[in-house]
DSSP file (Angstrom, degrees, kcal/mol; ACC not computed):
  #  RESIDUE AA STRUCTURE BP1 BP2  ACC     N-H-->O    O-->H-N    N-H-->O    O-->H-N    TCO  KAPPA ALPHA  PHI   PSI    X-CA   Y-CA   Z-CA
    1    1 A X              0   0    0      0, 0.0     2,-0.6     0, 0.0   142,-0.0   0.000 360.0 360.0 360.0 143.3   12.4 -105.6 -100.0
    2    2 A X        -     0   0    0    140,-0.1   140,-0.8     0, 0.0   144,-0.2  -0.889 360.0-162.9 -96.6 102.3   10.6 -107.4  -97.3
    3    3 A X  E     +A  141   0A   0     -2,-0.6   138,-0.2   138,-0.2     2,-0.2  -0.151  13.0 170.2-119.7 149.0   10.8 -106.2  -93.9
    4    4 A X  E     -A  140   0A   0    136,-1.9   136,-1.6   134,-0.1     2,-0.4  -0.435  28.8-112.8-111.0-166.6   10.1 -107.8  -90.3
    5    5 A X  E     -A  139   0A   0    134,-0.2     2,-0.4    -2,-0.2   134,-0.2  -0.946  10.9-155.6-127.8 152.8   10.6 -106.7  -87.0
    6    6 A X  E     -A  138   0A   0    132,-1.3   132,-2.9    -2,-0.4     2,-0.8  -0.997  27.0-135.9-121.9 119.1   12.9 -107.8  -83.8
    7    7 A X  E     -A  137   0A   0     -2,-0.4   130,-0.3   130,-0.3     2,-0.1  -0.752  13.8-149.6 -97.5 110.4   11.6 -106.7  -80.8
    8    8 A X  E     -A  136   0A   0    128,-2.2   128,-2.6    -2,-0.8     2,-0.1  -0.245  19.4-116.2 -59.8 153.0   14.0 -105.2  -78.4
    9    9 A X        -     0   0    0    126,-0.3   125,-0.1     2,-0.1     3,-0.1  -0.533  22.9-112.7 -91.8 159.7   13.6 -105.5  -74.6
   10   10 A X  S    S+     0   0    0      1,-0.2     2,-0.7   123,-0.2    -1,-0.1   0.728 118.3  54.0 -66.0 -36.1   13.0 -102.8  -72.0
   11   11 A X  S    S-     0   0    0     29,-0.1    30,-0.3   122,-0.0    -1,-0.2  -0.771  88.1-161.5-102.7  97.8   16.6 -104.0  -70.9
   12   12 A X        -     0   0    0     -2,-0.7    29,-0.4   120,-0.4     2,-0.4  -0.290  23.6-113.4 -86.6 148.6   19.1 -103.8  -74.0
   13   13 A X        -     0   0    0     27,-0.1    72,-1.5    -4,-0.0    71,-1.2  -0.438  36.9-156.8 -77.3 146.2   22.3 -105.2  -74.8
   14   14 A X  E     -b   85   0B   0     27,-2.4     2,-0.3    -2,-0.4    72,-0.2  -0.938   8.1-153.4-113.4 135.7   24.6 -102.5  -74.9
   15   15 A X  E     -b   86   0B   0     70,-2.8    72,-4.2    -2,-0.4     2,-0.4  -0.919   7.6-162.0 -96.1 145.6   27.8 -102.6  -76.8
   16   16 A X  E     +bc  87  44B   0     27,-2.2    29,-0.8    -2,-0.3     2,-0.3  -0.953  17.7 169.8-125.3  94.9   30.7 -100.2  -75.5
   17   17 A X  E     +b   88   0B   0     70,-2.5    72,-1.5    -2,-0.4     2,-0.1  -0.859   4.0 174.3-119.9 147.0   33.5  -99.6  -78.1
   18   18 A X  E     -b   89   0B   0     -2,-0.3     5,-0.3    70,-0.2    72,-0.2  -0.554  26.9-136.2-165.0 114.4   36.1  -97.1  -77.8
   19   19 A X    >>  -     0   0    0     70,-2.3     3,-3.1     1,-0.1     4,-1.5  -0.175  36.3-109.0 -64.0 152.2   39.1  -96.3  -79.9
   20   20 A X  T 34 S+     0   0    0      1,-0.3     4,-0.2     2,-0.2    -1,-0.1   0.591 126.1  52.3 -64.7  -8.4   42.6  -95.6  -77.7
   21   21 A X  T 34 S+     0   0    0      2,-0.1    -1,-0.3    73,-0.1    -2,-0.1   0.515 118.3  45.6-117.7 -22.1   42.4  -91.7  -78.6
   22   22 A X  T X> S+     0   0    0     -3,-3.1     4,-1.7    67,-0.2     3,-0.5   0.786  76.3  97.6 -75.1 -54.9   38.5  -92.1  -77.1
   23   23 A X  H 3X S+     0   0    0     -4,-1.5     4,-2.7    -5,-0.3     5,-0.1   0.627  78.8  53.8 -29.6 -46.5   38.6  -94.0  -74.0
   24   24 A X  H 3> S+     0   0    0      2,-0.2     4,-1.4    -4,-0.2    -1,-0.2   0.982 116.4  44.3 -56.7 -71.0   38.5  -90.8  -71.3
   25   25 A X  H <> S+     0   0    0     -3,-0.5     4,-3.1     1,-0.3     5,-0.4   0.888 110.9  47.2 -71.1 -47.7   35.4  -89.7  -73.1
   26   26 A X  H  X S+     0   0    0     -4,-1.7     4,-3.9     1,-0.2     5,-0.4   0.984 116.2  48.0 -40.0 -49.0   33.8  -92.9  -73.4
   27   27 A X  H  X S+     0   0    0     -4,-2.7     4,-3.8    -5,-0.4    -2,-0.2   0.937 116.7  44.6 -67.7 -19.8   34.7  -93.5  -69.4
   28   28 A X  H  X S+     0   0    0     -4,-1.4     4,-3.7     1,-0.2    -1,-0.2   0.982 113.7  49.5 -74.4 -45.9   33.3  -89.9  -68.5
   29   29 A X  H  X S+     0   0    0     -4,-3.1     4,-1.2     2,-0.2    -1,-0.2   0.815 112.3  47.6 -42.3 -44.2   30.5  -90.5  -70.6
   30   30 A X  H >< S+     0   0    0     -4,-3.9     3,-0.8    -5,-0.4     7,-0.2   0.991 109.3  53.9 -67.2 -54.4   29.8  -93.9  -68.9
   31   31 A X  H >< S+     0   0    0     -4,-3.8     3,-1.0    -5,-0.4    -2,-0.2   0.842 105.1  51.8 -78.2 -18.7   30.1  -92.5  -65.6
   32   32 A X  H 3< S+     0   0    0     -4,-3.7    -1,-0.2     1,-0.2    -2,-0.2   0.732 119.7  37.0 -42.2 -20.2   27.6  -89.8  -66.0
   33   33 A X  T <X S+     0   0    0     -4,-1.2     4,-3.1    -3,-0.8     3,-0.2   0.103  75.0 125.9-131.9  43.8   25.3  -92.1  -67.1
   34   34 A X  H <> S+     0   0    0     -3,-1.0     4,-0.6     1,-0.2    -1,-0.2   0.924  71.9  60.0 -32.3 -76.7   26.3  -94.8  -64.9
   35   35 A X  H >4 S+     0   0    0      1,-0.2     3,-1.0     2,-0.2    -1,-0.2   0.706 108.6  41.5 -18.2 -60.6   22.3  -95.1  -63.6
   36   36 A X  H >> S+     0   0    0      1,-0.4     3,-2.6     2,-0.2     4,-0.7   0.950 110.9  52.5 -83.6 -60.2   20.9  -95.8  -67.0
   37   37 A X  H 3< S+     0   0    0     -4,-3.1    -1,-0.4     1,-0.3     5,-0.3   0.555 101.8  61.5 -60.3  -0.6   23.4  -98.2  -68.2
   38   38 A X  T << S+     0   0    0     -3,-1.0    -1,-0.3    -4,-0.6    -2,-0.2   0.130  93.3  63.9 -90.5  -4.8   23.1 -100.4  -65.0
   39   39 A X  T <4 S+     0   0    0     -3,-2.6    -2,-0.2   -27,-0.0     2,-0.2   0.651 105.4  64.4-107.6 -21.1   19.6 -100.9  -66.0
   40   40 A X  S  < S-     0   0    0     -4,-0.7     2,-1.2    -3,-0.1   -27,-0.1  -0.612  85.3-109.9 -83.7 136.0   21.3 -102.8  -69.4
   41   41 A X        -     0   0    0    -29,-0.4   -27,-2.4   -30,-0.3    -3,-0.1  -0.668  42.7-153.7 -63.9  95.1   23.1 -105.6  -70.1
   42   42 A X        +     0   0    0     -2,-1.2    19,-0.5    17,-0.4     2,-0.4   0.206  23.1 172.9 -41.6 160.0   26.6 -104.6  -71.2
   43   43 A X  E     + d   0  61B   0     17,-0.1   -27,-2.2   -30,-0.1     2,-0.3  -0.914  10.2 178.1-163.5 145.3   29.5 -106.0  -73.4
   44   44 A X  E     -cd  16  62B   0     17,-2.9    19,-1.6    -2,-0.4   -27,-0.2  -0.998  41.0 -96.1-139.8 153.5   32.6 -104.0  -74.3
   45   45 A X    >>  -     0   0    0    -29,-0.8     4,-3.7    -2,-0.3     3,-0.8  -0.087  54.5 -95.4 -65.0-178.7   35.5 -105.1  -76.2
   46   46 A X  H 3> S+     0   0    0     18,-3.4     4,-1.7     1,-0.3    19,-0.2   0.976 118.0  42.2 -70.2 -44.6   38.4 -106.4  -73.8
   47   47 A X  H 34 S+     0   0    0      1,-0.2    -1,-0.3     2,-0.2     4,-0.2   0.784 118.3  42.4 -93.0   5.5   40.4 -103.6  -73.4
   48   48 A X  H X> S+     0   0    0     -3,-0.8     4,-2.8     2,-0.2     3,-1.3   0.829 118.6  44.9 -91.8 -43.9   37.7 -100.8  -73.0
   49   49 A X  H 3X S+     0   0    0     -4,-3.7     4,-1.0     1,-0.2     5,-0.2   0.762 104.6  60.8 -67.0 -12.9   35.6 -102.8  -70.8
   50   50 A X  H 3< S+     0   0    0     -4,-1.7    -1,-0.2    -5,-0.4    -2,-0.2   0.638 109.8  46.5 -52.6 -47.6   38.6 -103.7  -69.1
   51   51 A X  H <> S+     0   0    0     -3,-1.3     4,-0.8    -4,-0.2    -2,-0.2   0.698 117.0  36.9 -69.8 -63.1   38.7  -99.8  -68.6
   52   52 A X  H  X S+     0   0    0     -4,-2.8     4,-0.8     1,-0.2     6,-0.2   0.643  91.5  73.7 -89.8  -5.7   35.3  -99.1  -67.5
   53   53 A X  H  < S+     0   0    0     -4,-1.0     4,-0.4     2,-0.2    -1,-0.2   0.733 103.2  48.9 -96.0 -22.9   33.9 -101.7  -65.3
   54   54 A X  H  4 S+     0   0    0     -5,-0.2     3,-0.3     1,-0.2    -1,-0.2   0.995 121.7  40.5 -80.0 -44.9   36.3 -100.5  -62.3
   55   55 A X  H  < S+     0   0    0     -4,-0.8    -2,-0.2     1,-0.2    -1,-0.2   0.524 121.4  35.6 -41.8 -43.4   35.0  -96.8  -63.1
   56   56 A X  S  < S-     0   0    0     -4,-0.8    -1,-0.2     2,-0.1    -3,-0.2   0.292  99.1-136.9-146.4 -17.0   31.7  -97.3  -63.8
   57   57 A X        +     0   0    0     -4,-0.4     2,-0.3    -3,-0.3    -4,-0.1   0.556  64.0 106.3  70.2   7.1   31.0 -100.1  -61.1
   58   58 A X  S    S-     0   0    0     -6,-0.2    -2,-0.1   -21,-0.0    -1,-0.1  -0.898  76.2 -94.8-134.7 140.4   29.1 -102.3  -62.9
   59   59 A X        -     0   0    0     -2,-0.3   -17,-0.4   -21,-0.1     2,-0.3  -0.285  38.3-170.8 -73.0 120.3   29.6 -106.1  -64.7
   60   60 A X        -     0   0    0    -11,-0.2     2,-0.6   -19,-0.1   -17,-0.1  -0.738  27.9-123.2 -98.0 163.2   30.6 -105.8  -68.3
   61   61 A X  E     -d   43   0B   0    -19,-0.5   -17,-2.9    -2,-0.3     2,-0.4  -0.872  36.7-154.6 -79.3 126.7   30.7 -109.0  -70.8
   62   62 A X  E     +d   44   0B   0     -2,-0.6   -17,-0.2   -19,-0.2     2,-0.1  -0.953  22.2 167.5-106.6 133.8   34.4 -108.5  -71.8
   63   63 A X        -     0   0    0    -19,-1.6     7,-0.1    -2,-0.4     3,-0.1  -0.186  49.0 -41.7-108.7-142.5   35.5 -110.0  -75.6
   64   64 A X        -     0   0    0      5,-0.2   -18,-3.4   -19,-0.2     2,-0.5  -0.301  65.6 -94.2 -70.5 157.0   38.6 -109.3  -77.5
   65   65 A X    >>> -     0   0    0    -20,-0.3     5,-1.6   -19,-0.2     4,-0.8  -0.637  46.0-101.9 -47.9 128.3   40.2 -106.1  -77.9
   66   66 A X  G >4>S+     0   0    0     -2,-0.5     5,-0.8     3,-0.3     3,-0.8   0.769 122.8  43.2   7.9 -76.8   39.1 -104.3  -81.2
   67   67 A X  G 345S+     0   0    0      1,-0.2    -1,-0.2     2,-0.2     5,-0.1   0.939 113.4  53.9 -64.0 -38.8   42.6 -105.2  -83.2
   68   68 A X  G <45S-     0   0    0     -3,-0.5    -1,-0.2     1,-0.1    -2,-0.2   0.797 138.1 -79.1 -56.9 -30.0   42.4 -108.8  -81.8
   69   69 A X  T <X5S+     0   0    0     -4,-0.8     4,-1.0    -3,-0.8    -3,-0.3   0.236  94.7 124.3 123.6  20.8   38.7 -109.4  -83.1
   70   70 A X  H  ><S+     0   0    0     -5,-1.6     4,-0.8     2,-0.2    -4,-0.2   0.800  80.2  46.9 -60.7 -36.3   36.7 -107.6  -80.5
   71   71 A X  H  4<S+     0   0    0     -5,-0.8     3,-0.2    -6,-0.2    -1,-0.2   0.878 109.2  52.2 -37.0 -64.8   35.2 -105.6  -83.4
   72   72 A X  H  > S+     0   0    0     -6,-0.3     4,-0.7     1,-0.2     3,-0.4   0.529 107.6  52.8 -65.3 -21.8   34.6 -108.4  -85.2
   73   73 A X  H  X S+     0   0    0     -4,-1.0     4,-1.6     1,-0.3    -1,-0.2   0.642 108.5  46.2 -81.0 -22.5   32.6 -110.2  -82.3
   74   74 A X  H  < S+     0   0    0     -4,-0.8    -1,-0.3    -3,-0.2    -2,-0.2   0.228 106.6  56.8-102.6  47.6   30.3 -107.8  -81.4
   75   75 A X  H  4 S+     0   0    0     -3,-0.4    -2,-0.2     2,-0.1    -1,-0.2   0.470 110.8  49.6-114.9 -35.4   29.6 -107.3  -85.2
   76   76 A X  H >X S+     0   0    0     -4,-0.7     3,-2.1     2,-0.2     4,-1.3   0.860 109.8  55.2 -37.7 -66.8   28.8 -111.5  -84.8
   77   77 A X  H >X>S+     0   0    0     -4,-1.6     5,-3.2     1,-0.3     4,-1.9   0.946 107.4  41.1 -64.9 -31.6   26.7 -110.6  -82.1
   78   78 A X  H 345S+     0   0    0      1,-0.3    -1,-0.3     2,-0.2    -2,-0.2   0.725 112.1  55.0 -93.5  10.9   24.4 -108.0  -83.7
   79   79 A X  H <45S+     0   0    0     -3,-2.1    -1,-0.3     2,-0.1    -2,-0.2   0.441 109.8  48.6-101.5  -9.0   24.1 -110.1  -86.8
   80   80 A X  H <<5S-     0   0    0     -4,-1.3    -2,-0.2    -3,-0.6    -3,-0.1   0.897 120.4-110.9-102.3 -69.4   22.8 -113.1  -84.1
   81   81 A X  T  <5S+     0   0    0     -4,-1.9    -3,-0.2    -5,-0.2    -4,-0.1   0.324  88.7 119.7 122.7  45.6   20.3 -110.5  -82.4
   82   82 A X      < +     0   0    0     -5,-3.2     2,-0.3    -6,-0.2    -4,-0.2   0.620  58.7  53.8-122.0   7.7   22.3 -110.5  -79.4
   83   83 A X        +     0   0    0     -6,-1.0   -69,-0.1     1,-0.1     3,-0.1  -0.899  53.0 179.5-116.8 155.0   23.4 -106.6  -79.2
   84   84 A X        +     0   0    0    -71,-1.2     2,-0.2     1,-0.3    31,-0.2   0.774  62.9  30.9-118.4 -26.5   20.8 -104.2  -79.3
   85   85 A X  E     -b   14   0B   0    -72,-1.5   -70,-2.8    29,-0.1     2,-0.7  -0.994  58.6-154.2-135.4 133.0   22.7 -101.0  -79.0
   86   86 A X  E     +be  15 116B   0     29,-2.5    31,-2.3    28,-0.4     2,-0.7  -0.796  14.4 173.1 -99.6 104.9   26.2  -99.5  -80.1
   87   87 A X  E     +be  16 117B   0    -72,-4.2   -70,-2.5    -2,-0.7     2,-0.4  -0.908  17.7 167.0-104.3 130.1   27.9  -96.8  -78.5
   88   88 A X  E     -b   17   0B   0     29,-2.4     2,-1.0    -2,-0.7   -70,-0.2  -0.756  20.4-164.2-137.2  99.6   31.1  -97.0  -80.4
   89   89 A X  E     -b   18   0B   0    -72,-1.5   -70,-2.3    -2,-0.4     2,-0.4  -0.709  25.8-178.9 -83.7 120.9   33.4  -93.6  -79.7
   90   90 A X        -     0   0    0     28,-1.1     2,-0.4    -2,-1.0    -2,-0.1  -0.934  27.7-119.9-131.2 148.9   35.3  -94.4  -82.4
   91   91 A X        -     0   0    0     -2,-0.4   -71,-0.1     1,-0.1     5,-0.0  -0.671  29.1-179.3 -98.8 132.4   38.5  -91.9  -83.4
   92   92 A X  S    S+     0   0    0     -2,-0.4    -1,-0.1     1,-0.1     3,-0.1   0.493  74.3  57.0-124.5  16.6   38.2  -90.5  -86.9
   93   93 A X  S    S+     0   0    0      1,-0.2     2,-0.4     2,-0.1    -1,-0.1   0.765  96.8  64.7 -88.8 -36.0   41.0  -88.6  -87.2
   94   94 A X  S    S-     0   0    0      1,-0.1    -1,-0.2     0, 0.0     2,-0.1  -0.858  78.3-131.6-112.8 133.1   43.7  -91.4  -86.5
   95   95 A X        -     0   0    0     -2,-0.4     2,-0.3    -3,-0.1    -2,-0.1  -0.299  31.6-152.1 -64.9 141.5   43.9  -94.4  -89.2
   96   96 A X        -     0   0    0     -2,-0.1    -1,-0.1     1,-0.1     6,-0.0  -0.693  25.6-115.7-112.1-168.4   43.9  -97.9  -86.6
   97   97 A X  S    S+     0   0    0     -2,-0.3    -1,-0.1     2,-0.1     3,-0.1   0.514 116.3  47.7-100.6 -11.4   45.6 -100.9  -87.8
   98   98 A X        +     0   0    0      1,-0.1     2,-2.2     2,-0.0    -3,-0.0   0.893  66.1 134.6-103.2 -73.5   42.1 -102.7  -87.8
   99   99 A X  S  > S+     0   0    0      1,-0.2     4,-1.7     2,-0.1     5,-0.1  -0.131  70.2  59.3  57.5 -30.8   40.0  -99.9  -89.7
  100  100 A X  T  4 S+     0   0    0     -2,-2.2    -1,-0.2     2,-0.2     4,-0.2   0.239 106.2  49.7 -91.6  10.2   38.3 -102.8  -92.1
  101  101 A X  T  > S+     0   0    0      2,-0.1     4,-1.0     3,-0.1    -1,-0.1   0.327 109.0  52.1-104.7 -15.3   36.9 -104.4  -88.8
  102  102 A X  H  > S+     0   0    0      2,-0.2     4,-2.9     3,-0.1     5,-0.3   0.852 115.4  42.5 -97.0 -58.7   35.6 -100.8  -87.7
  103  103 A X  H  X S+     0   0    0     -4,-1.7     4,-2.2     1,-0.2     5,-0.2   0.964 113.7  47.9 -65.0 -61.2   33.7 -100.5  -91.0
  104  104 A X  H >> S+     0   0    0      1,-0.2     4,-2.1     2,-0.2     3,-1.9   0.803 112.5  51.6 -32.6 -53.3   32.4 -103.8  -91.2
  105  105 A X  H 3X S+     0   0    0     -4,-1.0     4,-2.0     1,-0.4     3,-0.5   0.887 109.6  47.4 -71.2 -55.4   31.3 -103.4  -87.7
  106  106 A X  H 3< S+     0   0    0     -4,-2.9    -1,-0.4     1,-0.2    -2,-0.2   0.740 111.9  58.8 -61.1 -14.1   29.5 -100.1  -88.5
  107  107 A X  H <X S+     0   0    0     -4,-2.2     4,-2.3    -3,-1.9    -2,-0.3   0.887  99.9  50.0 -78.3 -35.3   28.1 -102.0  -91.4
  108  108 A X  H  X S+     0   0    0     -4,-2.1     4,-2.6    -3,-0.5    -2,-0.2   0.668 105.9  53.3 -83.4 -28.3   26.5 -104.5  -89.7
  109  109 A X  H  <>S+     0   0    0     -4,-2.0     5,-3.4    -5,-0.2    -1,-0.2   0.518 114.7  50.6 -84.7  12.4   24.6 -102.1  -87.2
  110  110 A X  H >45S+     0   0    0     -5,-0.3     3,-1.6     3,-0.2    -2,-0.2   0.940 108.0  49.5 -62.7 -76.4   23.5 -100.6  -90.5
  111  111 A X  H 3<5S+     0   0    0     -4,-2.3    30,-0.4     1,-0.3    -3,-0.2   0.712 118.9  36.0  -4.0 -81.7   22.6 -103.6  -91.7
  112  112 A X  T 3<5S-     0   0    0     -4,-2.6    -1,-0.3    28,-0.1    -2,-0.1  -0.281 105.8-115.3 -96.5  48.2   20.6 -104.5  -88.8
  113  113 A X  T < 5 +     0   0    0     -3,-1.6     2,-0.5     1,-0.2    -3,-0.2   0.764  50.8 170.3  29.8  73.9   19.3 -101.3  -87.9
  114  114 A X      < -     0   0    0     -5,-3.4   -28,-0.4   -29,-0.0    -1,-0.2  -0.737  42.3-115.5-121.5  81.2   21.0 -100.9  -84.6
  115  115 A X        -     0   0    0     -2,-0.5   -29,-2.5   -31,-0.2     2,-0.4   0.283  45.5-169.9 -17.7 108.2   20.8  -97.7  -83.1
  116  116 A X  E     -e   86   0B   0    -31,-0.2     2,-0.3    -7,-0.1   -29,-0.2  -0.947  19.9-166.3-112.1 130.8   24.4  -96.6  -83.0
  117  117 A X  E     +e   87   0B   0    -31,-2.3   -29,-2.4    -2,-0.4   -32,-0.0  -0.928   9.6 174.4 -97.5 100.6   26.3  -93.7  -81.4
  118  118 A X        +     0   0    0     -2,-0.3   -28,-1.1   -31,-0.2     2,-0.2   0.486  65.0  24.8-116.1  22.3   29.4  -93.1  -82.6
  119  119 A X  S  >>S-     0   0    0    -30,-0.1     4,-0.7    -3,-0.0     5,-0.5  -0.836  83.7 -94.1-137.0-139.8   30.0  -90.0  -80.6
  120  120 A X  H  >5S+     0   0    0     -2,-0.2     4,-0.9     1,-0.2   -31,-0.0   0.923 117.6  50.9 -72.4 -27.8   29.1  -88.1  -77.4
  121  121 A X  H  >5S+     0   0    0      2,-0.2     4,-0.8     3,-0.1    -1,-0.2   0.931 115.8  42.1 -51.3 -76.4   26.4  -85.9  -78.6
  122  122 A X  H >>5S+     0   0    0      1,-0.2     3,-5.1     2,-0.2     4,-1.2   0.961 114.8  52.9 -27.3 -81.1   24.4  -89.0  -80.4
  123  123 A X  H >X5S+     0   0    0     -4,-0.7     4,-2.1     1,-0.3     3,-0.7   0.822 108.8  49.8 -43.2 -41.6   25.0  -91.2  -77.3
  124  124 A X  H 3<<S+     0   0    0     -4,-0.9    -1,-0.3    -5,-0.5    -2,-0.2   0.791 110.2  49.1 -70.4 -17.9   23.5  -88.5  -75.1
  125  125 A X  H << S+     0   0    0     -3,-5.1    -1,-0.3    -4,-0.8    -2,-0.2   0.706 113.2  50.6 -91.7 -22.9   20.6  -88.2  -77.3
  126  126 A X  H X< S+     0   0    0     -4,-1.2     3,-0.9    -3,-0.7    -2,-0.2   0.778 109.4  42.6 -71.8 -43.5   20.1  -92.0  -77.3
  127  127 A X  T 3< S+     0   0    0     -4,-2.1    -3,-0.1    -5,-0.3    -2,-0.1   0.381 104.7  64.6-105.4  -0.6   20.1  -92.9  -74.2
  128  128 A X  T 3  S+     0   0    0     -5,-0.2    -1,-0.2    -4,-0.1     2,-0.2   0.525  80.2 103.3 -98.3   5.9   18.2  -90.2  -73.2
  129  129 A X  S X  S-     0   0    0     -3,-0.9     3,-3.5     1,-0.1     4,-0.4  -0.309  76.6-127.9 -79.8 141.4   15.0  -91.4  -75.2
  130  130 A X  G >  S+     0   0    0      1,-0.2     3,-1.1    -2,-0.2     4,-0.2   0.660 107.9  77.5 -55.0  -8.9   12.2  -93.0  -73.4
  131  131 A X  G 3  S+     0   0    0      1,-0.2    -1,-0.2     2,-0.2    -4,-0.1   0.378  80.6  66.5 -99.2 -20.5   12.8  -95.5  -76.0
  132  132 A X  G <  S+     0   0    0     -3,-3.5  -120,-0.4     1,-0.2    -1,-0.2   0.644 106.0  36.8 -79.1 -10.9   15.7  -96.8  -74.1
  133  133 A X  S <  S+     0   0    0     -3,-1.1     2,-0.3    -4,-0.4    -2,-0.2   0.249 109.3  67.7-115.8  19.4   13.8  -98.1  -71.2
  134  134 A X  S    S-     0   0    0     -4,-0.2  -126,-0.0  -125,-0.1     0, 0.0  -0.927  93.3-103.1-126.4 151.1   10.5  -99.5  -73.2
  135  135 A X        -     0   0    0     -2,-0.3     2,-0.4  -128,-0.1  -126,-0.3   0.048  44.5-151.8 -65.7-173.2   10.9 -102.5  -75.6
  136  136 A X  E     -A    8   0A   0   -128,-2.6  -128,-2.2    -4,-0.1     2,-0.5  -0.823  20.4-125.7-175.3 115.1   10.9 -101.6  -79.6
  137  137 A X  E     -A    7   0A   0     -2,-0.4     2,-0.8  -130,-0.3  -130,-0.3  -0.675  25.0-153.9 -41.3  93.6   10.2 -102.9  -82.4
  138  138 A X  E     -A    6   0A   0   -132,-2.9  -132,-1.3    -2,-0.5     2,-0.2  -0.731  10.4-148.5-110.1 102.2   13.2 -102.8  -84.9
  139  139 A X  E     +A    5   0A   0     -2,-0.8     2,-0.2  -134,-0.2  -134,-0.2  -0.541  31.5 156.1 -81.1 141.7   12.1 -102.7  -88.1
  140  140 A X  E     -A    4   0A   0   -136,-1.6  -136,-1.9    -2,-0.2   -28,-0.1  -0.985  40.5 -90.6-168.6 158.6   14.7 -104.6  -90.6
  141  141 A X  E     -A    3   0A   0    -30,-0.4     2,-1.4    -2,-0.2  -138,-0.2  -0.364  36.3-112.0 -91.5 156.5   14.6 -106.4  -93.9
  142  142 A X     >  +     0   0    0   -140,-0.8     4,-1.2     1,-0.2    -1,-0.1  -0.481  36.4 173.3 -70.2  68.5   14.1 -109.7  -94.3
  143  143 A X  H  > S+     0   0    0     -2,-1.4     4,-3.9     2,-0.2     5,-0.3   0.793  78.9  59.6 -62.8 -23.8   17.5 -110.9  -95.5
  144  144 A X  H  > S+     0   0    0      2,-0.2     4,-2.8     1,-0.2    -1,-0.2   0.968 111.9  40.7 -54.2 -63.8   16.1 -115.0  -95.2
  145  145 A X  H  > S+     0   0    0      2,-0.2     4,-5.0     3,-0.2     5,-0.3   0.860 119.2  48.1 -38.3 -73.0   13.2 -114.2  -97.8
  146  146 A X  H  X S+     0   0    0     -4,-1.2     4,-1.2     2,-0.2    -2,-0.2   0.851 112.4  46.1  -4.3 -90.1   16.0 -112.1  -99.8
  147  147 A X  H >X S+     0   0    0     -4,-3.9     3,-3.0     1,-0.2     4,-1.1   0.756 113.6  49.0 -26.6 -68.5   18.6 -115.0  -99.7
  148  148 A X  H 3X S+     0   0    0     -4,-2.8     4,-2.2     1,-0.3     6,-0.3   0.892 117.9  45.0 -57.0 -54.4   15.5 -117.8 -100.9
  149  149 A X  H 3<>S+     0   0    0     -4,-5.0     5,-2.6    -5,-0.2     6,-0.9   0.960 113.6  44.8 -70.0 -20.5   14.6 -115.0 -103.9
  150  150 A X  H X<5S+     0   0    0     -3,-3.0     3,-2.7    -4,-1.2     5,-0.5   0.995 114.5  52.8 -68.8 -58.6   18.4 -114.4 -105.0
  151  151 A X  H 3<5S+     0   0    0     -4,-1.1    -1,-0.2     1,-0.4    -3,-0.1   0.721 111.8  50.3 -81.2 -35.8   18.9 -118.6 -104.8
  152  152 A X  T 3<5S-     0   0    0     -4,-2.2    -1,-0.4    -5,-0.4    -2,-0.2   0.265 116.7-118.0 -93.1  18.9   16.0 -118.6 -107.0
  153  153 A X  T < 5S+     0   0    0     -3,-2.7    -3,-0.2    -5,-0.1    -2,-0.2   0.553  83.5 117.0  64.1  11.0   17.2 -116.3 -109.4
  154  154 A X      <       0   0    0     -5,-2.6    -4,-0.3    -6,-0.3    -3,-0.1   0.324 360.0 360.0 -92.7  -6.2   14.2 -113.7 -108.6
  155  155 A X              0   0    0     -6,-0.9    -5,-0.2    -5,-0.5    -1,-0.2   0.531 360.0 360.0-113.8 360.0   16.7 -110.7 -107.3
C-alpha cells in the first residue's frame, strides 16, 4: 500500500458525538476541558451540540442528530478531510436504532486515521498531548493510487 500524509493544523476540527446514555459525561468532560476545546473548531451532531454549546460556552457547528444522519455526516466530513478529531462517547452496552451508522462512522476514522476517543479515559489522554495544539502529519494510505491499481486490474 501507498501511503501519504494530511497535515493537520495547530487548530483541529473536533467532532463531538455522544450517545443519549453518554451525554452528562461527554458535557462534564467538555466543561473541564472547556479551555482546550475553545482553541478548536468544533462540530457536534444536532442534538449533542445542541446540549453542550449552552454548557460549555462556546460555538459549535451543529448537523443532524445521530439517528437522523448526524453520524453519517461527520463520517462525510472525515472522508472530505474536514474533521480532524473524534471524541465520540458512544454507549456500548445499549443496542441504538442507528448502530450501522455508528460502525460505519468508527470505520471511516479508521480508515482515515483519525485520532478517535471513544471514551473518557482516551479523550483525556488525547487532548492532553502536545500533539493537540501543534499541526501533524497524518499518515494514511493512498486510496486514489489504490482505486487507479484495482481499475487496472493490478490489486
Amino acid at each position: 500500500m501507498v501511503y501519504k500524509t494530511i497535515t493537520m493544523p495547530a487548530r483541529k476540527r473536533v467532532a463531538l458525538v455522544a450517545h443519549d446514555a453518554q451525554k452528562m459525561n461527554l458535557l462534564e468532560w467538555a466543561k473541564f476541558n472547556r479551555g482546550t476545546l475553545g482553541q478548536h473548531e468544533l462540530w457536534a451532531t444536532g442534538t449533542t451540540g445542541a446540549l453542550l454549546e449552552p454548557v460549555i460556552g462556546l460555538p459549535i457547528h451543529k448537523l443532524y442528530s445521530g439517528p437522523l444522519g448526524g453520524d453519517q455526516q461527520v463520517g462525510a466530513m472525515i472522508v472530505e478531510g474536514k474533521i480532524d478529531f473524534l471524541i465520540f462517547f458512544w454507549d456500548p452496552l445499549e443496542a441504538q436504532p442507528h448502530d450501522p451508522d455508528v460502525k460505519a462512522l468508527l470505520r471511516m476514522a479508521s480508515v482515515w486515521n483519525v485520532p478517535t476517543a471513544c471514551d473518557r479515559a482516551t479523550a483525556d489522554f488525547l487532548i492532553s498531548s502536545p500533539l493537540m495544539h501543534a499541526s501533524y502529519e497524518r499518515r494514511v494510505p493512498d486510496y486514489e493510487a489504490y482505486r487507479a491499481a484495482r481499475a487496472a486490474g493490478k490489486a
